[in-house]
Structure formats: C-alpha cells, structure tokens
C-alpha positions as a Markdown table, in Angstrom:
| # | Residue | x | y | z |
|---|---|---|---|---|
| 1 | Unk | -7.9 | -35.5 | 3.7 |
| 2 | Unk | -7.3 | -32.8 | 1.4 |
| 3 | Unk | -7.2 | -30.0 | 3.7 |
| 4 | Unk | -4.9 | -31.9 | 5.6 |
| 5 | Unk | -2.5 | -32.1 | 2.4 |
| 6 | Unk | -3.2 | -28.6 | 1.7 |
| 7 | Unk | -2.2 | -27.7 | 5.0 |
| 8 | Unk | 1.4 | -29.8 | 5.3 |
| 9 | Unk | 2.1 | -28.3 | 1.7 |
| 10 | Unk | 1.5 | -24.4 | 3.0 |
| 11 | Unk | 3.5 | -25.0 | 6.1 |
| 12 | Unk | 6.4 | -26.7 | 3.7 |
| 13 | Unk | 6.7 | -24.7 | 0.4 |
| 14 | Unk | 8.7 | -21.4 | 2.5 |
| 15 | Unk | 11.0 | -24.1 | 4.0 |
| 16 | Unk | 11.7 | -26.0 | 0.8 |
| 17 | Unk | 11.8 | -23.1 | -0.9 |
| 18 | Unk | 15.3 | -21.9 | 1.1 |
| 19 | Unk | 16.8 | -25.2 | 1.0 |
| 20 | Unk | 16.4 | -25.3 | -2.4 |
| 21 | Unk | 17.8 | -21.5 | -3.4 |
| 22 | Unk | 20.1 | -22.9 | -0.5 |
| 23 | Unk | 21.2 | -26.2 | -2.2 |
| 24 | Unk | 20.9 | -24.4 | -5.7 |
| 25 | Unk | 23.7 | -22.0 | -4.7 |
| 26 | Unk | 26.0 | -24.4 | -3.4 |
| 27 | Unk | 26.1 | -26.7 | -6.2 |
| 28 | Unk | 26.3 | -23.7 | -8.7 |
| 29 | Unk | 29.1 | -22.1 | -6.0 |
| 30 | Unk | 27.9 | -19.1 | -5.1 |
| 31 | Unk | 29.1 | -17.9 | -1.5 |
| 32 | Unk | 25.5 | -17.6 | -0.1 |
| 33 | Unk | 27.0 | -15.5 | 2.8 |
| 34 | Unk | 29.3 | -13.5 | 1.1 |
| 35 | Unk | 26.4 | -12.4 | -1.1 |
| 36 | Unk | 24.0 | -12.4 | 1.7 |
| 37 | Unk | 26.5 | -9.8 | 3.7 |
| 38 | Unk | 26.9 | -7.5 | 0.2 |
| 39 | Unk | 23.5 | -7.4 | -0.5 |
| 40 | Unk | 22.6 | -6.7 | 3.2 |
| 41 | Unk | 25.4 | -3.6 | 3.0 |
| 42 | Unk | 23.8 | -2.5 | -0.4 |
| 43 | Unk | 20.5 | -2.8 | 1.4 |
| 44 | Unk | 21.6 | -0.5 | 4.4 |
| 45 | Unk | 23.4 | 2.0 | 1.9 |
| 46 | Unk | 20.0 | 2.3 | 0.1 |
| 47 | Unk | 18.2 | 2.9 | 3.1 |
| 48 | Unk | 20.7 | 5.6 | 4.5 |
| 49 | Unk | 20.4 | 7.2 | 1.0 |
| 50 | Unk | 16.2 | 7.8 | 1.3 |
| 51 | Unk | 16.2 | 9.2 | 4.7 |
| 52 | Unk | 15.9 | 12.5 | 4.0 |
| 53 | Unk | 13.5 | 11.9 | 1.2 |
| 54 | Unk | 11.1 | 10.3 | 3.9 |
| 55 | Unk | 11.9 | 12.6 | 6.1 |
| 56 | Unk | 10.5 | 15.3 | 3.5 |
| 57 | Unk | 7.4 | 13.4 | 2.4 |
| 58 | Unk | 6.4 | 12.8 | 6.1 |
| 59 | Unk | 7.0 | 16.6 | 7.2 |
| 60 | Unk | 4.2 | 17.3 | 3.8 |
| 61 | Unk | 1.9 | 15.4 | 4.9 |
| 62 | Unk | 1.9 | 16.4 | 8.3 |
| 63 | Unk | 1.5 | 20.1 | 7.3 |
| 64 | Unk | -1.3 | 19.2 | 5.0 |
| 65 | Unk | -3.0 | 18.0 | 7.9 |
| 66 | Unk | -2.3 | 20.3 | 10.5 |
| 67 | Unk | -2.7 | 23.3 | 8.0 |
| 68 | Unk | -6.4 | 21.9 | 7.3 |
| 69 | Unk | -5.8 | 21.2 | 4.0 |
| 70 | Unk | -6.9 | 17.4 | 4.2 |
| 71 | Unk | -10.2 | 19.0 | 6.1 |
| 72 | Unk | -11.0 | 21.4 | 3.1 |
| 73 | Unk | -10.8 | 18.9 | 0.5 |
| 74 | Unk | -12.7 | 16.5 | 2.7 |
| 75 | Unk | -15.6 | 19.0 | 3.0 |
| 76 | Unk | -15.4 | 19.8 | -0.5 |
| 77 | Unk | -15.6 | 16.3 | -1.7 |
| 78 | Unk | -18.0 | 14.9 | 0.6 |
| 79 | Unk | -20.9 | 16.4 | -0.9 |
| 80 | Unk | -19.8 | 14.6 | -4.3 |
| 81 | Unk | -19.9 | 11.3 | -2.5 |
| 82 | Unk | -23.3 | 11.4 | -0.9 |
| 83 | Unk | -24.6 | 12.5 | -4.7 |
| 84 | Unk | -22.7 | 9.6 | -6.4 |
| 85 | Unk | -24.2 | 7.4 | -3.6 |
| 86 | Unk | -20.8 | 6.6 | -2.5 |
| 87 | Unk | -20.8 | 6.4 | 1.3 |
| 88 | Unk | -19.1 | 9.5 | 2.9 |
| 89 | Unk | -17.4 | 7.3 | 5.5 |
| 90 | Unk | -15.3 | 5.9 | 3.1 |
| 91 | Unk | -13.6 | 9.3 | 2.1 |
| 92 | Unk | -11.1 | 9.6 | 4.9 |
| 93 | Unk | -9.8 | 6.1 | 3.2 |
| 94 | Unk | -9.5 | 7.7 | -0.2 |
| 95 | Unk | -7.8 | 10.3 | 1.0 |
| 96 | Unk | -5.3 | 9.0 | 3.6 |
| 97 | Unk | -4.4 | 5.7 | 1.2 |
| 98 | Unk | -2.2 | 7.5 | -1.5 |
| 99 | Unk | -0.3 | 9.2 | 1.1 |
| 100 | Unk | 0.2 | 6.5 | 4.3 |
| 101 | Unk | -0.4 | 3.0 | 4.0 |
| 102 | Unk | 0.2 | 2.7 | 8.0 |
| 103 | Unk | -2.7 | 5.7 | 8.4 |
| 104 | Unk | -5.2 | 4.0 | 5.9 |
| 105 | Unk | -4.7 | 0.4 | 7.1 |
| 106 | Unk | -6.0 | 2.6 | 10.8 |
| 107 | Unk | -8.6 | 3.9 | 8.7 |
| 108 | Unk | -9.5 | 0.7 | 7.4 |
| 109 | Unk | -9.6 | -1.1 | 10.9 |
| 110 | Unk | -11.4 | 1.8 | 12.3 |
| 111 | Unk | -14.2 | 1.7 | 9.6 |
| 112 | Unk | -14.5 | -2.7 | 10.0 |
| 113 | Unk | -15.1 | -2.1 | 13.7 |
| 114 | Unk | -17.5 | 0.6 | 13.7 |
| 115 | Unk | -19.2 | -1.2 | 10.8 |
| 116 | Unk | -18.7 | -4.7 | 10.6 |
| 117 | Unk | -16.1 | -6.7 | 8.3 |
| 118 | Unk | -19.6 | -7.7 | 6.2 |
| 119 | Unk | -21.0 | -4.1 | 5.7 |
| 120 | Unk | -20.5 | -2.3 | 2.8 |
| 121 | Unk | -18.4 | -0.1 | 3.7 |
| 122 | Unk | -16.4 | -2.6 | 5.5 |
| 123 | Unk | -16.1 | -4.9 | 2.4 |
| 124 | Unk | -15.7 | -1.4 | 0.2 |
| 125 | Unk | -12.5 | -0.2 | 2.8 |
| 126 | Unk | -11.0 | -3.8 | 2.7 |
| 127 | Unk | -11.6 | -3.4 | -1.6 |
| 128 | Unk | -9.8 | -0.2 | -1.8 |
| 129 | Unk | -7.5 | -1.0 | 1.0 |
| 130 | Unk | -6.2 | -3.9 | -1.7 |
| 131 | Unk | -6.9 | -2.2 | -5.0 |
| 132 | Unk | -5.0 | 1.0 | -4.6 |
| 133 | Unk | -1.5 | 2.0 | -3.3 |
| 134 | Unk | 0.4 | 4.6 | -1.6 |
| 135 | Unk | 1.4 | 6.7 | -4.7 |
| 136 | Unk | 3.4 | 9.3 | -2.5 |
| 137 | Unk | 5.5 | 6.9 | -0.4 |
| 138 | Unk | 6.2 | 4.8 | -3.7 |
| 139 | Unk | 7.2 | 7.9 | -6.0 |
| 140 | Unk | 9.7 | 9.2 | -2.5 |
| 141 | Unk | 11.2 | 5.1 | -1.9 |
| 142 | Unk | 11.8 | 4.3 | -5.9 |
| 143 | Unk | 12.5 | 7.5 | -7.3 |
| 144 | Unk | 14.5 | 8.6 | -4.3 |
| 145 | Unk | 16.7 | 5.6 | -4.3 |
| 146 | Unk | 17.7 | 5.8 | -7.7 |
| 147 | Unk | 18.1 | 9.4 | -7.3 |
| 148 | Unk | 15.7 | 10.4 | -9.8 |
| 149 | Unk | 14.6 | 14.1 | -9.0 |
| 150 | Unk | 12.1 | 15.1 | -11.8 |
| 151 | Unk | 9.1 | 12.5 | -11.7 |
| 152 | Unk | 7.7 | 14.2 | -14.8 |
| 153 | Unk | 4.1 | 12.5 | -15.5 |
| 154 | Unk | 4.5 | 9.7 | -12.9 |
| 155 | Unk | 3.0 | 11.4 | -9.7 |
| 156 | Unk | -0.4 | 12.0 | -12.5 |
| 157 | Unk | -0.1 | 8.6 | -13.7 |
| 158 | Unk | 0.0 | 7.0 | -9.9 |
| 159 | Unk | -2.8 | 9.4 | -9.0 |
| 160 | Unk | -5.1 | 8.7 | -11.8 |
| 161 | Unk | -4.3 | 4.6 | -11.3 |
| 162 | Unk | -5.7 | 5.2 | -6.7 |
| 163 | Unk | -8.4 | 6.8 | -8.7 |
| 164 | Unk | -9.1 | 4.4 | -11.0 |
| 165 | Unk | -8.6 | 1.7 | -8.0 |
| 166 | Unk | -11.4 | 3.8 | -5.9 |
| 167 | Unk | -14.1 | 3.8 | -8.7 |
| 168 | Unk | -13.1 | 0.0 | -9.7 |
| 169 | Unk | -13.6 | -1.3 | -6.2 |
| 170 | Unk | -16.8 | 0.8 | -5.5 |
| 171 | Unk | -18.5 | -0.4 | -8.7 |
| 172 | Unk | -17.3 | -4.3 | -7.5 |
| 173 | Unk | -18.7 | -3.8 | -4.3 |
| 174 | Unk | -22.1 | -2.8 | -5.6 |
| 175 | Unk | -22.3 | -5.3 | -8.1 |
| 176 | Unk | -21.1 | -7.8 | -5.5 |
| 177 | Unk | -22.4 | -7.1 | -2.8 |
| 178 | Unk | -25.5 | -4.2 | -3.3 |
C-alpha cells in the first residue's frame, strides 16, 4: 500500500509542481509567457555568446589526445595506481571525467559492462562518476558566459575538489564494499 502511495506521489509532484508556479503566477500577475519568451531569448543569447568558448575547450582536448599527451600521463600514473592498490582500470575515468562528462559517462558504461555494475570497479566508476565533475567544461560554460577571462585560482581549486572526489570515493568504496 505504501509503495503504491509512493508511487502516485512521484508520478504527481512534477505535474503539481507547474500548476502550482502556474497558478502562483497568475494570481500574483505575472505574464507566464511573456517571461517564458524573455527568458527563452536571454537563454539563446547566452548560448550564442559560449560558442566559441566550447569550441576552444573542445579543439584542447582533442589535441591533448591526439598529441599523446593523455597516453603519457596515463603511463606515468598508472604505476602509482597499481602501488596505491587503486585499480588501473579506473584511470581512464579519472582522467577523462574533469574534461568530458559525455566521454567519462562512456567510460563509465564501458567499465560496468566489462566488469559488472557489482564489481569494484564498477561500483568505484559509478562513485566517481557521481562525486566529481567536469572542472574544464564548468570553468568554459560559467566563466565564459559571464565573460570572465582570468579564472585566477579557480581552475586549481576545481582540480584539487575531482581530486579530492577520486580519493573520497575510492576510500568509500573499500570501506563499503572491500
């Protein structure tokens, strides 16, 4: 009976939710689609206005990896992770997540199929895939729509918070899960 309550309530609450902000607007009234159509147009401005800053941070990250650049560091570091009894197969993730959400949600997948949603590195992948973020594409979208050029310390700070994010969700996972 509960579940069946739970379940009528989760397929309600987005529904009620409009007609509220809906019914909310009118009796305050606001022009819901006057200020649907401006923020839409504001929307589409702001979009227009990152383009090129996309366009740049994709073009990097394409070079890095056709330069060999990811490669290098990935034989660099994997060493480190087989010492620190990290699994090795996870590294791709670690590198790929602060750069592409889209390429380390494929790395993700890739790593649950190969070794099962219940593995460790498939609970490890889905940890980090939910603890850390895409520092690069955040830093290009936010500080490239308010036209911010120098970041100063926040590209360090974003870096140092996917790092913090990689070590948090490996130590939870082998606490958790061995």
């Amino acid at each position: 009976m509960a579940q069946r309550i739970l379940e009528v309530v989760s397929e309600g609450a987005v529904p009620l939710l409009i007609a509220g902000i809906l019914l909310l607007a009118h009796w305050r009234g606001v022009n819901v689609f006057e200020s649907f159509l401006q923020g839409a147009q504001e929307g589409f401005a702001t979009a227009v206005r990152l383009i090129p800053h996309l366009v740049a941070m994709f073009v990097a990250i394409d070079l890095l990896h056709l330069s060999g650049t990811l490669d290098l560091v990935y034989k660099l570091l994997y060493p480190l992770f087989a010492l620190g009894d990290i699994p090795p197969e996870i590294l791709p993730l670690v590198l790929t997540r602060p750069l592409s959400g889209s390429a380390a949600f494929g790395v993700t997948v890739n790593l649950i199929n190969t070794h099962g949603p219940d593995s460790f590195i498939g609970r490890l992948a889905s940890t980090i895939q939910g603890s850390t973020d895409t520092t690069f594409y955040i830093l290009t979208v936010y500080f490239g729509a308010v036209g911010i050029k120098k970041t100063r310390h926040a590209l360090v700070a974003g870096l140092v918070g996917d790092l913090a994010g990689f070590v948090a969700a490996f130590c939870i996972c082998k606490l958790v899960f061995g």
